[in-house]
C-alpha positions in Angstrom: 0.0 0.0 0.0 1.6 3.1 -0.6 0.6 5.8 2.1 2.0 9.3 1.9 2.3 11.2 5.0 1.1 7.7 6.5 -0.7 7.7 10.1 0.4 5.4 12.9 -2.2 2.5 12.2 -2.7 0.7 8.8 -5.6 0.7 6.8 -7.5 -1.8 8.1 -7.0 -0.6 11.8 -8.1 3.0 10.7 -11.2 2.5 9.7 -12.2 0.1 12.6 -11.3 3.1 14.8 -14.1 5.6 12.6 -16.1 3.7 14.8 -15.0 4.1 17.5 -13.1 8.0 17.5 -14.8 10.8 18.7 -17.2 12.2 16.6 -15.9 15.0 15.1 -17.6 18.8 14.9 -17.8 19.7 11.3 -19.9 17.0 9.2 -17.9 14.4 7.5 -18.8 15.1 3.9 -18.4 17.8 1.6 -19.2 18.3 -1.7 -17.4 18.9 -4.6 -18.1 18.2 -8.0 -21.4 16.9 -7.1 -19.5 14.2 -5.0 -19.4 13.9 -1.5 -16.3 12.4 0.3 -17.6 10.3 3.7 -16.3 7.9 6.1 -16.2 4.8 4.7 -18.6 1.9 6.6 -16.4 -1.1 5.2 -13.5 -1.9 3.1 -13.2 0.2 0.1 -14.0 -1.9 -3.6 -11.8 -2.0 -6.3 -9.5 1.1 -7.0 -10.1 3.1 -9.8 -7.7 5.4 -11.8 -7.5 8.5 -10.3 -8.0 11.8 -12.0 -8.5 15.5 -11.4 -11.8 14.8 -10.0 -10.7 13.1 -7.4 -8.0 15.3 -6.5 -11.4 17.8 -6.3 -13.3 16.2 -4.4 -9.9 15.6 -1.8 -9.3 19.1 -1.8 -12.9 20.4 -1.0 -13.1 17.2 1.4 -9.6 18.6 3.6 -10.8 22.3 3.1 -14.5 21.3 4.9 -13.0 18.3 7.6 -9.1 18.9 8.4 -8.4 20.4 11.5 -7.2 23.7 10.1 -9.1 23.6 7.3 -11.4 26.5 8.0 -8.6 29.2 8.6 -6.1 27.2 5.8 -4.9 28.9 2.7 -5.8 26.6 -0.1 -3.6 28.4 -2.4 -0.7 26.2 -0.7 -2.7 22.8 -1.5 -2.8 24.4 -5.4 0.7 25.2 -5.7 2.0 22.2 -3.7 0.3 20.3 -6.2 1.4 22.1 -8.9 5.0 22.2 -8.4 4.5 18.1 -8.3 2.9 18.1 -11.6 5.9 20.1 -13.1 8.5 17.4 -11.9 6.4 14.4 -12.6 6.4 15.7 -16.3 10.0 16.6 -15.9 10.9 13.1 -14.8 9.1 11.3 -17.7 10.9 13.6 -20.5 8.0 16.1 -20.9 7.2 19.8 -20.3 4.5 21.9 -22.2 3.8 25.6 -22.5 0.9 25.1 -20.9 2.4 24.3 -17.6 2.3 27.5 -16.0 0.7 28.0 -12.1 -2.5 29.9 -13.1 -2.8 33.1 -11.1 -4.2 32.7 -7.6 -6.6 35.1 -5.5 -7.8 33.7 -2.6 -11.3 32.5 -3.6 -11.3 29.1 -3.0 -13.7 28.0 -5.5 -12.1 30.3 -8.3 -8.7 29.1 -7.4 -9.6 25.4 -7.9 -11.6 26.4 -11.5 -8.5 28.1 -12.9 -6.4 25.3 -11.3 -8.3 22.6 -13.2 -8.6 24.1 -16.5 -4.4 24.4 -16.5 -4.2 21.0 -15.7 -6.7 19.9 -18.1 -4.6 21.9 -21.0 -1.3 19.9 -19.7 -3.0 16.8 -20.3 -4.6 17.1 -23.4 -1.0 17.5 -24.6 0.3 14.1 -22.6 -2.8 12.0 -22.1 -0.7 8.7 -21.1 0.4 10.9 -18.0 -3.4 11.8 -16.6 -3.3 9.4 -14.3 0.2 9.4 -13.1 -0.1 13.5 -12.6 -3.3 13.3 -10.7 -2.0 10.7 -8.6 1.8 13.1 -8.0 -0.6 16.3 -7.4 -2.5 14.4 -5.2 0.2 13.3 -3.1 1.4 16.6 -2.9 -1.5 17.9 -1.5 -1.9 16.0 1.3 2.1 16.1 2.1 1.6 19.9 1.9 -0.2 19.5 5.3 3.1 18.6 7.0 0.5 16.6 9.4 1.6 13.2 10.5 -1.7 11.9 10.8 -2.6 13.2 7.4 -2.4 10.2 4.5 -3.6 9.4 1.0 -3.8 5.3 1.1 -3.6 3.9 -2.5 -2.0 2.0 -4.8 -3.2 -0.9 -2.5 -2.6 -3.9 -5.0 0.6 -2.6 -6.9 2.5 -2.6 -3.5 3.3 -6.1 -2.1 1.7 -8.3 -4.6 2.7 -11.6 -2.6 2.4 -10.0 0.6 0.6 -12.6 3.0 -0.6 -11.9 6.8 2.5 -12.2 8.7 5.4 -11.1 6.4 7.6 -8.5 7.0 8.9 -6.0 4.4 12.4 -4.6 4.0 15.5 -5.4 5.3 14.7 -7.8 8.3 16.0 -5.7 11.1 15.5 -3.1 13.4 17.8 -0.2 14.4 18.2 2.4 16.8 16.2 4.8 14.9 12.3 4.3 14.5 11.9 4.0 10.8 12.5 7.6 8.5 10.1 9.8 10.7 12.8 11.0 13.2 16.0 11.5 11.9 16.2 14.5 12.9 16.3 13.4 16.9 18.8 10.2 16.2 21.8 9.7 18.4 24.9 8.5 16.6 25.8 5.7 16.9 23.7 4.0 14.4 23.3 0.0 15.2 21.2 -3.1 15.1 18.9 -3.4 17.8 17.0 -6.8 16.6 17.1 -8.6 13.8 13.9 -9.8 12.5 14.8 -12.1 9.5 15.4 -11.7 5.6 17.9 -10.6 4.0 19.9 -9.2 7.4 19.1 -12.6 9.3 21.3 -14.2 6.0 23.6 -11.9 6.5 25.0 -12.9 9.9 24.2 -9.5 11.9 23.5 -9.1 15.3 21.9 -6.8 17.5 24.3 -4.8 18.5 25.9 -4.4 15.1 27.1 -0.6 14.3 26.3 0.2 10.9 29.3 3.0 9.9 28.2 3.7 6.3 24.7 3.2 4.5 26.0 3.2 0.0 28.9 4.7 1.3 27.4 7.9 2.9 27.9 8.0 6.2 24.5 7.9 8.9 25.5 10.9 10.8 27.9 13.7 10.1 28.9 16.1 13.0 26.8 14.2 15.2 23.4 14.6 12.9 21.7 12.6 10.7 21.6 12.5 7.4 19.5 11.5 4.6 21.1 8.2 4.2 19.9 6.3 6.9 16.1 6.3 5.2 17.2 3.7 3.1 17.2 1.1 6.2 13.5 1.3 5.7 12.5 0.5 2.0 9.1 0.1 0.9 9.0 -0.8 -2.7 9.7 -4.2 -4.0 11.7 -2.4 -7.1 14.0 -0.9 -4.1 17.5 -1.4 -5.3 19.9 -3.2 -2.5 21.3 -1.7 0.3 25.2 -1.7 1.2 25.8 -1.2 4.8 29.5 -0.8 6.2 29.2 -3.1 9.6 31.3 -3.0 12.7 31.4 -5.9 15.3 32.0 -4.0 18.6 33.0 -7.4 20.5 35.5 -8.3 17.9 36.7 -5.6 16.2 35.9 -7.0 12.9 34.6 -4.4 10.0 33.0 -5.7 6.7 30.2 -4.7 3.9 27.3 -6.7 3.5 24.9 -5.7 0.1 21.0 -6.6 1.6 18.3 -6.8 -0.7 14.9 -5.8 0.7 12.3 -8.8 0.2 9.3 -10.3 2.3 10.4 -12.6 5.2 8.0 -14.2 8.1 8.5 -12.3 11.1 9.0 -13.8 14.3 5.3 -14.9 15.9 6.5 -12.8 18.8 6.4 -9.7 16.7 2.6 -10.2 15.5 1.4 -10.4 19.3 -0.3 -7.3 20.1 0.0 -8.5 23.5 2.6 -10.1 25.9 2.8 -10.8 29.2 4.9 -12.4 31.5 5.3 -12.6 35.8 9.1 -11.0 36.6 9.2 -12.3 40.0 6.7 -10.2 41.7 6.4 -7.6 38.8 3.6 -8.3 36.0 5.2 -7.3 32.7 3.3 -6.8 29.8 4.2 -5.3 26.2 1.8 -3.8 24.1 2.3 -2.8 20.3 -0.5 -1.1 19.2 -4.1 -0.1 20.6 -5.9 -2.9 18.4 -9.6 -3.2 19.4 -10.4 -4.9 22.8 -6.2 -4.3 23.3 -6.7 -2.7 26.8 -9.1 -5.8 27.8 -6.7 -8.0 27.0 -3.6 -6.2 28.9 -6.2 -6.0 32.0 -7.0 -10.1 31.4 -3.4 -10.6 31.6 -2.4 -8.6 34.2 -5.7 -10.4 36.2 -4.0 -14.1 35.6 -0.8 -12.8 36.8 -1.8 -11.5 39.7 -3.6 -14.7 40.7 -2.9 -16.4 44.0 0.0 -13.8 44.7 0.7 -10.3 45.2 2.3 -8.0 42.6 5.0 -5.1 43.3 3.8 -3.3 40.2 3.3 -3.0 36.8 5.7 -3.1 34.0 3.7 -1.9 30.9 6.2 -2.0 28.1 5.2 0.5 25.1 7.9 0.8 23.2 7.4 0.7 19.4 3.8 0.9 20.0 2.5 2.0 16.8 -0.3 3.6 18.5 -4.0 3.3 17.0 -7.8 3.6 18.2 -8.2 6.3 21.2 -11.4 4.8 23.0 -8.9 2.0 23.8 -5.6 4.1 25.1 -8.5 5.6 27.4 -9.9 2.7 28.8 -6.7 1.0 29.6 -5.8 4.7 31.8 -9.0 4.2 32.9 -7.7 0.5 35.2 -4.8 3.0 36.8 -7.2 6.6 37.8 -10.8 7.5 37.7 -12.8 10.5 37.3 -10.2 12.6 35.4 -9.3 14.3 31.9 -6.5 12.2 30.1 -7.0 14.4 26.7 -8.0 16.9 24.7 -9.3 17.0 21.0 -9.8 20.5 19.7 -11.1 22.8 17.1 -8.9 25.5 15.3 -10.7 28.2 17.4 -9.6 26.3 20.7 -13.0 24.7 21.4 -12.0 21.0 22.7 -13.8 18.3 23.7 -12.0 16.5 27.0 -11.8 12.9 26.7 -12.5 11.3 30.7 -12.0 8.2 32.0 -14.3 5.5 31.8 -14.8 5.0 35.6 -17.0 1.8 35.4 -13.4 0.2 34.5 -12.1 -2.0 37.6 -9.0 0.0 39.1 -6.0 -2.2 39.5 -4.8 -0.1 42.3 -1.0 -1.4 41.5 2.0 1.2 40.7 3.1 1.6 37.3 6.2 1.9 35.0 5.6 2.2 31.7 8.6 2.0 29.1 8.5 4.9 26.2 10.9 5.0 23.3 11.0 7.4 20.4 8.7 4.4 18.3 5.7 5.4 21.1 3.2 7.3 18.7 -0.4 8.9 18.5 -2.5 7.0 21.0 0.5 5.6 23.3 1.4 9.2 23.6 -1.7 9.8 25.1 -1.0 7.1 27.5 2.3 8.4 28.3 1.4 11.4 28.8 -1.6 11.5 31.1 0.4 8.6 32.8 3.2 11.5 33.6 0.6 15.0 34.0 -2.0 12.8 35.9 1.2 11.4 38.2 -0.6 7.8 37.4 3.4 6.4 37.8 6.4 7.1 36.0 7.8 6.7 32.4 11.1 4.9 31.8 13.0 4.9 28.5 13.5 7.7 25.7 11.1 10.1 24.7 8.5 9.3 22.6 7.7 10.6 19.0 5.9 13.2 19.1 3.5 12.0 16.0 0.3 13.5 17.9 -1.3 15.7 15.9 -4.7 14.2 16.3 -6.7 10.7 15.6 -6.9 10.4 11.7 -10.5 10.5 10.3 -10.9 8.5 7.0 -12.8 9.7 4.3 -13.8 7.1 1.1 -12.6 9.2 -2.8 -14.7 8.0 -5.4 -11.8 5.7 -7.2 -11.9 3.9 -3.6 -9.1 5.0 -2.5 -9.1 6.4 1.4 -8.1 10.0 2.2 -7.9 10.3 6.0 -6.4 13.2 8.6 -7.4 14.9 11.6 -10.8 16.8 12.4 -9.0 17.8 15.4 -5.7 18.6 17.1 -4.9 16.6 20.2 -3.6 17.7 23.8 -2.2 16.6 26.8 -4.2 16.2 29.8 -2.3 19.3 31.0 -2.9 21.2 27.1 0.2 21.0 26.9 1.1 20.3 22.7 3.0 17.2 22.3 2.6 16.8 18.7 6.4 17.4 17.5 7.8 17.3 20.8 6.8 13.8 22.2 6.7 12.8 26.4 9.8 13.3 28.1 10.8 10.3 30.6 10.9 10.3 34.1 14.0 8.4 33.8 16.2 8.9 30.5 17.1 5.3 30.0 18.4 4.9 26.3 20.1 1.6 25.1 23.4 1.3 24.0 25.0 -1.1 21.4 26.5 -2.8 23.9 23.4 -3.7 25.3 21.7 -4.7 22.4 24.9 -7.2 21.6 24.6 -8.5 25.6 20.7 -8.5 25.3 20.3 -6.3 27.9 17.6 -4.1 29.2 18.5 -1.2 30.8 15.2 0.4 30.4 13.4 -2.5 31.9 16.2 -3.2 34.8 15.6 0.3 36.1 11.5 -0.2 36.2 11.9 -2.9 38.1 14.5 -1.4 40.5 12.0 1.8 41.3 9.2 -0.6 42.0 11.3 -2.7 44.5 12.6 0.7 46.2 
């Protein structure tokens, strides 16, 4: 599936949560063109070609439903789009007089005429291109938004044609820095933190590995990322191979190994949305994403830990957690504190709604340590957070991501593809913004490569040590 500006949950997560999200205050359909973008009620049909009326109808749908929309100049959707359009042409040999940005005013209805009637002159002159400059303008529309919760899911067969439930995509491992999203927070040095399978898991690495050069480049230069290191994270199967320069910490051996992305089973421990173990008197549990009935099922396990002996605490482990359906980060807060606000959701004019507790939850009346990392997005953010404003216990780790601009509300385009941001912007208990700036730990824990080779925890060896104090 190709997502630009993708959300935190796939597809198929997102809209099971339009179910169960807040219902947002402007309606979810607009009209444009005589068609009317809604929430979708079931899986979309087959995808049809996209063309300028459905980047229409997208750009009326975000100007009536996106967060900002009302107070947005649409001006920058138009020329976003349009500077796309002029290097998609560029990039497939062409260029045309008629490619000029039409003059914009303000009006947003006049804007998008004259807008339409350029593009329709530049295709008449390359028809085999329609498609392929709808889809570019499109894309730059919705990554004009700079929103992280903002995406445009389409493409859905061309993707991973053989991709089964299961597989893993890419290089088969993990590093130190949470996919492409935050290189601009990354610590040097770069290294292996698990190895998942694939092409890596042929390759011999390790965690612990320290990858020196990514196709020669090096990952960070004067201490800051660069560019380089997004090619760890490949998402097309026509991806070319990627050369890494390895060091071996423990032995002091260097060598080059040339992965090729490809699909690989991941380990069954990896598709668990849940795990949960007894550490002597501590109840662990590790959650990866706020699936529907997740919370039930970290309160069920929790419950059979806890039976016929007495807990120290809880250890709730949410690093990597790719976040997902709010109603479900709420109710598992809800098993730790009653009868307060964990969040806000508001309007660009500062009216918000304040998401509570739902007090007819069981409290476990245990303390709590929950582990962040900078892979904690969207709705585990709202965990850690009102964990740390509400003082519900204390967060261990990294900070988190700071991918919290608000819960993503899909909307159906008429070539069934799905269109989906925020309706509104999301808070901390406290309204404090955390969106850009993630949750600070109570405890700045960060691995190490050498704990990664050992396969230690520091993270989780200094939760349990402040729950034993």
């Amino acid at each position: 599936m190709t997502v630009i500006r993708t959300a935190t949950a796939g597809l198929a997560l997102l809209l099971a949560a339009a179910c169960t999200a807040p219902t947002p205050p402007r309606s979810q359909a607009s009209t444009a063109g005589g068609t009317v973008c809604t929430a979708p009620q079931s899986a979309p049909g087959e995808e049809k070609p996209t063309t300028i009326d459905v980047v229409e109808q997208a750009y009326f749908c975000i100007l009536a439903n996106y967060y900002s929309g009302a107070t947005l100049d649409a001006r920058s959707l138009l020329i976003a789009g349009f500077i796309a359009l002029t290097q998609e042409l560029n990039r497939n040999g062409h260029d045309v007089p008629e490619a000029t940005m039409p003059a914009l005013k303000g009006d947003r209805k006049a804007d998008w005429t004259a807008f339409e009637a350029t593009f329709r002159k530049v295709t008449d002159q390359v028809p085999d291109l329609h498609v392929k400059l709808a889809v570019a303008t499109l894309e730059a529309m919705v990554a004009s938004l700079d929103d992280n919760h903002a995406s445009w899911a389409h493409d859905v067969k061309g993707r991973h044609p053989d991709y089964y439930e299961g597989d893993g995509y890419g290089l088969g491992l993990q590093a130190n820095v949470d996919g492409d999203r935050n290189l601009g927070v990354a610590l040097p040095p770069l290294f292996v933190t698990t190895v998942q399978g694939g092409a890596a898991q042929k390759a011999g690495l390790r965690p612990g590995d320290i990858i020196e050069s990514i196709n020669g480049s090096a990952p960070f230069i004067d201490g800051k990322a660069t560019p380089a290191i997004a090619a760890l994270f490949p998402r097309y199967p026509q991806d070319p191979p990627v050369r890494l320069g390895i060091l071996r910490e423990s032995t002091g051996r260097r060598w080059s190994v040339s992965l090729k992305p490809g699909l690989y089973q991941r380990d069954l421990a990896t598709l668990q949305t849940v795990q949960s173990k007894l550490l002597k008197d501590v109840a662990y549990v590790r959650l990866r994403g706020f699936a529907p009935d997740s919370a039930n099922r970290v309160l069920k396990a929790i419950s059979r830990l806890r039976t016929s002996r007495t807990l120290a605490g809880v250890v709730l482990d949410l690093r990597g957690n790719s976040g997902g359906q709010i109603t479900e980060s709420t109710r598992l807060l809800s098993a730790f504190i009653h009868g307060k606000v964990t969040h806000y959701l508001c309007t660009v004019d500062d009216k918000c709604e304040s998401l509570r507790t739902d007090d007819t939850v069981e409290l476990l009346n245990l303390p709590l340590i929950v582990l962040t990392d900078r892979g904690c997005v969207s709705a585990c953010e709202h965990v850690s957070s009102a964990v740390k404003d509400l003082r519900i216990g204390k967060l261990v780790g990294t900070r988190t991501a700071g991918l919290m601009s608000g819960p993503a509300q899909p909307y159906l385009l008429s070539n069934n593809t799905v269109l989906a941001f925020p309706s509104r912007h999301g808070l901390g208990a406290d309204r404090e913004e955390i969106n850009r700036i993630g949750v600070a730990p109570d405890h700045h824990v960060p691995l190490a490569p050498q704990d990664a080779a050992a396969g230690r925890d520091p993270a989780l060896a200094k939760a349990l040590t402040l729950l034993h104090k």
